[in-house]
Every structure is written in C-alpha cells, then in structure tokens.
DRENTORKOL-3810 file (N, C-alpha, C; in nm, 4 decimals):
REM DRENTORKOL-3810
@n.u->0.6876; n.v->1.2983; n.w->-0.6156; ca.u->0.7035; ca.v->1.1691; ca.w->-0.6797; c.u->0.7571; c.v->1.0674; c.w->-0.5806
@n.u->0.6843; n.v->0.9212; n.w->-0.5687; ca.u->0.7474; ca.v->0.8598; ca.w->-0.4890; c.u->0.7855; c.v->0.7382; c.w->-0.6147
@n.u->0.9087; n.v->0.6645; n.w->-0.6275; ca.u->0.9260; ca.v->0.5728; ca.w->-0.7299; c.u->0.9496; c.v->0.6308; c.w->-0.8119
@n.u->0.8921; n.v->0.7133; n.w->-0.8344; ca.u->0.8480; ca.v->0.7949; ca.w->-1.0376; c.u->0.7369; c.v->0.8074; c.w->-1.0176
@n.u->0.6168; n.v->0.7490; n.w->-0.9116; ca.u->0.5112; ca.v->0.7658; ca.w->-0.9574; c.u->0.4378; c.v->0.8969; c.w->-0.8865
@n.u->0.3766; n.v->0.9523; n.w->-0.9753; ca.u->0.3258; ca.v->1.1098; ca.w->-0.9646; c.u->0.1927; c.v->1.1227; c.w->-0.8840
@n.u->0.1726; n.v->1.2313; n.w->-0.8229; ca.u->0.0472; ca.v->1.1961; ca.w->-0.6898; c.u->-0.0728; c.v->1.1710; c.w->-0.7516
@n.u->-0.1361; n.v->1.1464; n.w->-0.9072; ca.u->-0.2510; ca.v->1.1118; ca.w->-0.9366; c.u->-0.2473; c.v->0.9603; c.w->-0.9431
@n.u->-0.1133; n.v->0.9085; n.w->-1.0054; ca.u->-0.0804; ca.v->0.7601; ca.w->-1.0004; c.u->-0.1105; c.v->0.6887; c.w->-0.8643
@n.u->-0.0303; n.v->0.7656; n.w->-0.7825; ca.u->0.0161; ca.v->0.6941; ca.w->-0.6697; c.u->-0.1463; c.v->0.6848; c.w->-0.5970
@n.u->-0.2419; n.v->0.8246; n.w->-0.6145; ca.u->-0.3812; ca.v->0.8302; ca.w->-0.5222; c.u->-0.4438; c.v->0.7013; c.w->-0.6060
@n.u->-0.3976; n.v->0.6527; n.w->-0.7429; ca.u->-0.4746; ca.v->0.5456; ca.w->-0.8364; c.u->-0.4028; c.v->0.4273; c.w->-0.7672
@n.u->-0.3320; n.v->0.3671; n.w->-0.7275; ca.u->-0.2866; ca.v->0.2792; ca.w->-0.6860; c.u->-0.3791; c.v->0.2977; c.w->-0.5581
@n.u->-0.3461; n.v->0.3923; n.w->-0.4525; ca.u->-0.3883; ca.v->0.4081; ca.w->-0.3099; c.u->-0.5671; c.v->0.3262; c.w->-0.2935
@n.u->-0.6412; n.v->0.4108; n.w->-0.4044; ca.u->-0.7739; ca.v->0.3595; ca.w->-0.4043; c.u->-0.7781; c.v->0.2127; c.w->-0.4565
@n.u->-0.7010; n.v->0.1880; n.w->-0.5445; ca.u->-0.7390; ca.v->0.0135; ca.w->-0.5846; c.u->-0.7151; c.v->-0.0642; c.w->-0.4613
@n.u->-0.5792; n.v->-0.0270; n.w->-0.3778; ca.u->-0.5737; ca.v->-0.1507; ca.w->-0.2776; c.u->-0.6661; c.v->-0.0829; c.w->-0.1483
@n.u->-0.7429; n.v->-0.0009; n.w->-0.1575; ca.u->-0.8254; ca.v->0.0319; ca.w->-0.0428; c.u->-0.9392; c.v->-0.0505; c.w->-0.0763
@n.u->-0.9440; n.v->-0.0461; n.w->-0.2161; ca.u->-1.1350; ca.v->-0.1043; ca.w->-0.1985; c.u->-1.0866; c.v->-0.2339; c.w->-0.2815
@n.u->-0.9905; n.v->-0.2948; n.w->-0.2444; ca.u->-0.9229; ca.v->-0.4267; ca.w->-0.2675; c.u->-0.9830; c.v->-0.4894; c.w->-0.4339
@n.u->-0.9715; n.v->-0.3969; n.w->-0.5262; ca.u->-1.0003; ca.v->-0.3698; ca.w->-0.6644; c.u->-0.8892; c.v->-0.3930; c.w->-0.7041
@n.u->-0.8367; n.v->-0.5090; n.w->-0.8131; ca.u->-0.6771; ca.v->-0.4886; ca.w->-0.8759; c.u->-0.6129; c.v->-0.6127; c.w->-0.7719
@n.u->-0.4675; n.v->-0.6034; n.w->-0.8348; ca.u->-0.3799; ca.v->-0.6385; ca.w->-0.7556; c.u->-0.2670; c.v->-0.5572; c.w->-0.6626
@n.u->-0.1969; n.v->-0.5789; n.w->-0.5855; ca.u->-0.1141; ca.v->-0.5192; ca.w->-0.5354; c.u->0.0525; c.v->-0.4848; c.w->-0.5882
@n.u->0.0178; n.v->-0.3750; n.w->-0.6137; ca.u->0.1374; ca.v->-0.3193; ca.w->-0.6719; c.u->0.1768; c.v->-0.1491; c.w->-0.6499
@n.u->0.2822; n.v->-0.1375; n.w->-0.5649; ca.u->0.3962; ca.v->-0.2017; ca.w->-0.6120; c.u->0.4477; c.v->-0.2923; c.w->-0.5279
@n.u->0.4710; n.v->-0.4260; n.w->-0.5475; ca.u->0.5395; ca.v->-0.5355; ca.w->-0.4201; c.u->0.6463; c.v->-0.4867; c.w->-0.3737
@n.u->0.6852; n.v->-0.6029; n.w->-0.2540; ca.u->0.8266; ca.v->-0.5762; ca.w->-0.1833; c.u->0.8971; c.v->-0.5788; c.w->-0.2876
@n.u->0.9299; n.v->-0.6006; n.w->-0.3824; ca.u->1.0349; ca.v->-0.6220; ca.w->-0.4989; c.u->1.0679; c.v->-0.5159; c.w->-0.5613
@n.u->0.9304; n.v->-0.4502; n.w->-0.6024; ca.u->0.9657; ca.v->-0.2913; ca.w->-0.6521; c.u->0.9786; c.v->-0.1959; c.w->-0.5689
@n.u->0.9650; n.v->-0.2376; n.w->-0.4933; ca.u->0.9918; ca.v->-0.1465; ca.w->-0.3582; c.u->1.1571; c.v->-0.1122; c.w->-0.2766
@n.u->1.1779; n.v->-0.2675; n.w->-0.2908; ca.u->1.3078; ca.v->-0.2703; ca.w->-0.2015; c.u->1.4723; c.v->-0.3286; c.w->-0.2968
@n.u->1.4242; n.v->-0.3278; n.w->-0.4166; ca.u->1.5038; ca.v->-0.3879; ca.w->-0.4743; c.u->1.5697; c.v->-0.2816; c.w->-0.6247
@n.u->1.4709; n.v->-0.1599; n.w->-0.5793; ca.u->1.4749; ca.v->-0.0375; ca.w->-0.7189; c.u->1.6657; c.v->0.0116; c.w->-0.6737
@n.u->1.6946; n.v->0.0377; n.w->-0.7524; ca.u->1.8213; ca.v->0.1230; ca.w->-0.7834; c.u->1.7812; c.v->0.2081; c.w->-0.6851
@n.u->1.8606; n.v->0.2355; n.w->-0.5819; ca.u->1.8484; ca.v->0.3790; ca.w->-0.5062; c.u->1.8743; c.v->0.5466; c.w->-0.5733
@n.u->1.9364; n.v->0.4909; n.w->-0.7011; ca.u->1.9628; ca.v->0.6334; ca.w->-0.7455; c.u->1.8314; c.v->0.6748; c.w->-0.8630
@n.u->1.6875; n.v->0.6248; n.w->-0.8315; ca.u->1.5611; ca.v->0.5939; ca.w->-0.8945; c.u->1.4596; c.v->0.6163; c.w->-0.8177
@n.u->1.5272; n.v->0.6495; n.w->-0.6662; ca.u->1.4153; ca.v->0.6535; ca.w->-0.6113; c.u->1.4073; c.v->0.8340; c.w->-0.5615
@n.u->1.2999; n.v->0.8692; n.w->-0.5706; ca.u->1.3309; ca.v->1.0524; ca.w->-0.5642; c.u->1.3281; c.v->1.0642; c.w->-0.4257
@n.u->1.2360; n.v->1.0208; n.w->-0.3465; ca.u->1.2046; ca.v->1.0862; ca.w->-0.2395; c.u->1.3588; c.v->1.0331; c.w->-0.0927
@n.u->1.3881; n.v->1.1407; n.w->-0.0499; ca.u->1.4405; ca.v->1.0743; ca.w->0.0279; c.u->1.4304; c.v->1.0296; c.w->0.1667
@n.u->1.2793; n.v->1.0504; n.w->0.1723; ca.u->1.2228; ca.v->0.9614; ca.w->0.3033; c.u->1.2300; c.v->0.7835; c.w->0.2835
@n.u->1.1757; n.v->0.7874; n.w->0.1398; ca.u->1.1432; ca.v->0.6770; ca.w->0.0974; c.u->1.2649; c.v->0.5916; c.w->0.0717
@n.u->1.4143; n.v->0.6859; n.w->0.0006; ca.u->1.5308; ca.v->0.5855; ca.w->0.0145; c.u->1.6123; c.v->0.5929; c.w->0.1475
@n.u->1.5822; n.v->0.6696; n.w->0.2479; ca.u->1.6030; ca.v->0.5915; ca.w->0.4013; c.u->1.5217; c.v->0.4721; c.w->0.3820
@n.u->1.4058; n.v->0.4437; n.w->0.4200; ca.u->1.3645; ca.v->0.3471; ca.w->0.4680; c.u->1.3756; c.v->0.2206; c.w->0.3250
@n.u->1.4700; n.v->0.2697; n.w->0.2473; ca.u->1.4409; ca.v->0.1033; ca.w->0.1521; c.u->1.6463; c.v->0.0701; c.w->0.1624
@n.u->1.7213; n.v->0.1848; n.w->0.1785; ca.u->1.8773; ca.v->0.1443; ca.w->0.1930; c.u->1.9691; c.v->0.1827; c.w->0.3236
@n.u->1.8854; n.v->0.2772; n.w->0.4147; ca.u->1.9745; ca.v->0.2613; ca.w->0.5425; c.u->2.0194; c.v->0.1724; c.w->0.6184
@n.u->2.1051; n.v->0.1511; n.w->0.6410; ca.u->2.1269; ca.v->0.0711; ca.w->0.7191; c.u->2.0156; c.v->0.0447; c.w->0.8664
@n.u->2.0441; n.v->-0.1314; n.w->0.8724; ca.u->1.9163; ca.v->-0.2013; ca.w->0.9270; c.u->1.7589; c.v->-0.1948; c.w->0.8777
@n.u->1.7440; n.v->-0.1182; n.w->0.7626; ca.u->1.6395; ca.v->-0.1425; ca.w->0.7043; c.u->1.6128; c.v->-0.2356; c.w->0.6070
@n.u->1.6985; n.v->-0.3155; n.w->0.5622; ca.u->1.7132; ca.v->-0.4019; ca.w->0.4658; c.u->1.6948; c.v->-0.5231; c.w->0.5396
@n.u->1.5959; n.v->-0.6707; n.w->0.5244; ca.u->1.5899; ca.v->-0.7257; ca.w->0.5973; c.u->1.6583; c.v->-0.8644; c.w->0.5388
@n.u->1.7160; n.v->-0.9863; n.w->0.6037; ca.u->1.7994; ca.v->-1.0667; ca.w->0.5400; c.u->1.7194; c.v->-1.1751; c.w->0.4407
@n.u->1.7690; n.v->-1.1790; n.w->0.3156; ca.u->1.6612; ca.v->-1.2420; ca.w->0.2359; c.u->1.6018; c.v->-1.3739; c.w->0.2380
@n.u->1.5369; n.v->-1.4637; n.w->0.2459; ca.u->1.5227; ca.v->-1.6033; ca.w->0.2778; c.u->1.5743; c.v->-1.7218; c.w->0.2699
@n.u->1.7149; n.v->-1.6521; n.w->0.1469; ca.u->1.8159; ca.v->-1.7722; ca.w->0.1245; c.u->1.9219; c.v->-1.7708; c.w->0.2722
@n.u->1.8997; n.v->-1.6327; n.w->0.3217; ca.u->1.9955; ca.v->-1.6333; ca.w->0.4780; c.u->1.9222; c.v->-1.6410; c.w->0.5907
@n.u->1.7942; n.v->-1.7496; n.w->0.5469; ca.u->1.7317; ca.v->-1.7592; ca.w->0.6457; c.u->1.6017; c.v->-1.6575; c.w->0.7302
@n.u->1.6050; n.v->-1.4908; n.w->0.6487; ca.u->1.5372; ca.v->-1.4022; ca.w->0.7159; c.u->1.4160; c.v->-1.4187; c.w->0.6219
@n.u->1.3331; n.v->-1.2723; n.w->0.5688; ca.u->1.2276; ca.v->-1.3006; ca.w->0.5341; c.u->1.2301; c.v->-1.1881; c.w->0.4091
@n.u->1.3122; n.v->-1.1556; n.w->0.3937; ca.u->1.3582; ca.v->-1.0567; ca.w->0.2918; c.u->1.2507; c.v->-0.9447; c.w->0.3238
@n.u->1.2875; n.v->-0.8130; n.w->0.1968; ca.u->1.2584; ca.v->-0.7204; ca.w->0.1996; c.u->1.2970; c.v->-0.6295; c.w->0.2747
@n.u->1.2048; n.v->-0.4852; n.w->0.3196; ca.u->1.2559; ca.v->-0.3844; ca.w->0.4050; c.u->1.1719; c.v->-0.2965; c.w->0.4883
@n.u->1.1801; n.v->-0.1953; n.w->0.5712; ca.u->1.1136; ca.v->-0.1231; ca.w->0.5748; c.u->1.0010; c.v->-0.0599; c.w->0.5405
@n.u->1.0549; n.v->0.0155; n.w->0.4241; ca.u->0.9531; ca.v->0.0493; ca.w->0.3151; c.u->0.8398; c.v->-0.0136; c.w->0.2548
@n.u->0.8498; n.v->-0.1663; n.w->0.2896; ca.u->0.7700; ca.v->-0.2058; ca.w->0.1998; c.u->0.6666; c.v->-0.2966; c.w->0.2797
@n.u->0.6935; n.v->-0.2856; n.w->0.4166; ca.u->0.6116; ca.v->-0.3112; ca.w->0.5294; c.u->0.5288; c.v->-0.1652; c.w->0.5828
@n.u->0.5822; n.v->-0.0897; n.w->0.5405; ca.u->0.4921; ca.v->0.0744; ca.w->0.5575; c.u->0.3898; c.v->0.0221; c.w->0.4837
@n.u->0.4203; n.v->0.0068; n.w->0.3320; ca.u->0.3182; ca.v->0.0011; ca.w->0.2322; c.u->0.2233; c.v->-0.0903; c.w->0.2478
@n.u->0.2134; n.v->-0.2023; n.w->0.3003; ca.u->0.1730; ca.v->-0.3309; ca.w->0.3464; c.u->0.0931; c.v->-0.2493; c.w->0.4619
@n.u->0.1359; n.v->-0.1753; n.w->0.5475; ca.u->0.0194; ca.v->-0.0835; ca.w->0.6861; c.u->-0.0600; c.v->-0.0239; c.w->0.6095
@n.u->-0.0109; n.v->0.0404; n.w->0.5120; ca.u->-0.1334; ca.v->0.1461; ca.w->0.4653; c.u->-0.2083; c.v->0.0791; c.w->0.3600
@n.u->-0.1923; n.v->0.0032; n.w->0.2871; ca.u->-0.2764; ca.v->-0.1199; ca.w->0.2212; c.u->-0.4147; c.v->-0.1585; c.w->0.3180
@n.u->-0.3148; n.v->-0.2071; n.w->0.4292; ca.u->-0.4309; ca.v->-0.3217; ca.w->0.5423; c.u->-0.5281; c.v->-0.1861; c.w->0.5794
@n.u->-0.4807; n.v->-0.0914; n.w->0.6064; ca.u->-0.5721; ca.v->0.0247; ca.w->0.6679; c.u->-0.6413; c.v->0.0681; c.w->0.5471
@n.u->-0.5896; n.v->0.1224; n.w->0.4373; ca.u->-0.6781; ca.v->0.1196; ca.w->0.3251; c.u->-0.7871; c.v->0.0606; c.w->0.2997
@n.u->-0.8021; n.v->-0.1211; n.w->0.3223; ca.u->-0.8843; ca.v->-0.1826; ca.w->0.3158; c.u->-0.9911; c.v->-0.1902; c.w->0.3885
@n.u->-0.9324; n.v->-0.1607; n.w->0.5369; ca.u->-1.0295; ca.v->-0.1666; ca.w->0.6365; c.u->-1.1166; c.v->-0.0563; c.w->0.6371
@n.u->-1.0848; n.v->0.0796; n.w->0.5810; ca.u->-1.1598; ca.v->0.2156; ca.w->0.5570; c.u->-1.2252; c.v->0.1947; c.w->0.4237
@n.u->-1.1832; n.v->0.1557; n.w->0.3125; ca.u->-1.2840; ca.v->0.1414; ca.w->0.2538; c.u->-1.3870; c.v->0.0415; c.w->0.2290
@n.u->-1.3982; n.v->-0.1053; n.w->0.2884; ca.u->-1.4505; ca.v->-0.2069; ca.w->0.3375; c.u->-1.5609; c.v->-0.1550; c.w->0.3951
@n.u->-1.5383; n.v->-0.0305; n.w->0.5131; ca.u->-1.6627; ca.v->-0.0038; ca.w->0.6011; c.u->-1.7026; c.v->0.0947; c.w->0.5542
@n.u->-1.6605; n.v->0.1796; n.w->0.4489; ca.u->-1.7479; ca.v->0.3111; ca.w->0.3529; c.u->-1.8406; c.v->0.2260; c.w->0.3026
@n.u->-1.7844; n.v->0.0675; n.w->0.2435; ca.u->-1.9187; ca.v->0.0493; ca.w->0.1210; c.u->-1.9997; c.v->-0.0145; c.w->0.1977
@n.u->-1.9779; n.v->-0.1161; n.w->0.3761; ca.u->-2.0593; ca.v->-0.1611; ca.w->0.3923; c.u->-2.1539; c.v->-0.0630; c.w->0.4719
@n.u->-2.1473; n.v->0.0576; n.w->0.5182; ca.u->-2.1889; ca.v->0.1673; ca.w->0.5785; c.u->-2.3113; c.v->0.2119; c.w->0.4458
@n.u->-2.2116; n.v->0.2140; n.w->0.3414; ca.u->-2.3255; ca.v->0.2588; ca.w->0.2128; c.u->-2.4619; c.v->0.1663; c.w->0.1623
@n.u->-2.4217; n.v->0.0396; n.w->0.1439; ca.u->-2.4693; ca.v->-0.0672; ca.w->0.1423; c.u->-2.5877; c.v->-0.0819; c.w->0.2828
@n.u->-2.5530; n.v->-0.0663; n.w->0.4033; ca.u->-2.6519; ca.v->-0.0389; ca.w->0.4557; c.u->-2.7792; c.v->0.0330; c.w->0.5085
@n.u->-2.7315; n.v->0.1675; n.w->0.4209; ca.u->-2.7648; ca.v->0.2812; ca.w->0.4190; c.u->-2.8801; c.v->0.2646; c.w->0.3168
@n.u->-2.8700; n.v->0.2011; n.w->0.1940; ca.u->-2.9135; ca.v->0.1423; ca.w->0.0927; c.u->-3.0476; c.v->0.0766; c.w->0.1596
@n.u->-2.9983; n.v->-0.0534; n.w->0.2241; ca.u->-3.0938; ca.v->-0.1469; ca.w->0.2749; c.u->-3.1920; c.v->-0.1048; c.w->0.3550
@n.u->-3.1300; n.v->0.0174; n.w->0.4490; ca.u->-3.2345; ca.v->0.0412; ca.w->0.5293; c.u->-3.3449; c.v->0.1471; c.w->0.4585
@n.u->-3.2747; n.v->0.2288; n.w->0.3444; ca.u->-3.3752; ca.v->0.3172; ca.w->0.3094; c.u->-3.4906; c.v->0.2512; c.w->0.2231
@n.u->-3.4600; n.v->0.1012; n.w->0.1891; ca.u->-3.5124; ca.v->0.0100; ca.w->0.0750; c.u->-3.6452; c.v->-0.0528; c.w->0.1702
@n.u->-3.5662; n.v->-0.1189; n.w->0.3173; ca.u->-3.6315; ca.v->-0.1842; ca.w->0.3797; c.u->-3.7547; c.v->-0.1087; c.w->0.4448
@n.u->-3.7472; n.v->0.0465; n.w->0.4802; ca.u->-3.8020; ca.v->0.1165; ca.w->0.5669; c.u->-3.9237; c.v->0.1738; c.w->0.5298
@n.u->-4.0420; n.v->0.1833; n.w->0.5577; ca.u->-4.2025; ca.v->0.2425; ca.w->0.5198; c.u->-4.1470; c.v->0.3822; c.w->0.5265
@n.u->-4.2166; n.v->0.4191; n.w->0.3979; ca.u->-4.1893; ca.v->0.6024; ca.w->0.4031; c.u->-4.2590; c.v->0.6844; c.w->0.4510
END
C-alpha cells in the first residue's frame, strides 16, 4: 500500500497518467501534506517528512511541496512519454498495414 492505495488502484492511477487519460491525482497536496502517521510505506514517509525533504512553501518564498511528490511528477512525465509512443507505434502500425498493397 502506498497512501492507502492498494497495487490495483495505484497500477489504475499509473495507467491514466501514462496515456494522459483523467486528471492527475494524487497532487503535491496529497502527497506532501497527508498525516505521516497515514502513510504506510516507509520509503514513501522518508521522502514526504525527513528532514530537507520538505520544500519551503511559496508564502516563504520557495515553491512548496517535497520530494515525494517530484518522484511522482518523474514517473508521470515518463509514463507519458512510454505510453504516447506505444499508441503512436500502434497507430502506425495501423497506417502502414492500411496504406500497404497485400
């Protein structure tokens, strides 16, 4: 469980922001702002309450958030970019078998 959420959830989230279907969730907010005693994993509450992972929020001038929630933000962008080139790989795969004399 990461959050609470259970590995069929979490692979359902994983695929929406890969093939950029949905919105993005869970934000920096649910990410970096959950009760630490809520969060199970404890890879995941290093990187959202250790110290220097917490970043200064925008009223002190920084850009808020943390760690954690810039991981999630990498594997989002990479998500997208892998499944972006499955469908346009498929999609062309499509065209050429459409376009091509048999």
């Amino acid at each position: 469980f990461w959050h609470g959420f259970s590995v069929i959830l979490a692979f359902y989230y994983h695929v929406q922001a890969g093939l950029s279907i949905g919105f993005g969730f869970p934000g920096a907010e649910e990410i970096c702002y959950k009760d630490p005693s809520q969060i199970a994993s404890p890879t995941v509450r290093h990187y959202v309450t250790a110290p220097g992972m917490q970043f200064p929020p925008p009223s002190e001038g920084g850009r808020g958030g943390c760690q954690a929630a810039d991981i999630s933000k990498a594997v989002t962008v990479i998500n997208i970019i892998g499944g972006s080139t499955i469908i346009a790989f498929c999609i062309g795969v499509l065209v050429d078998s459409i376009t091509s004399p048999a």
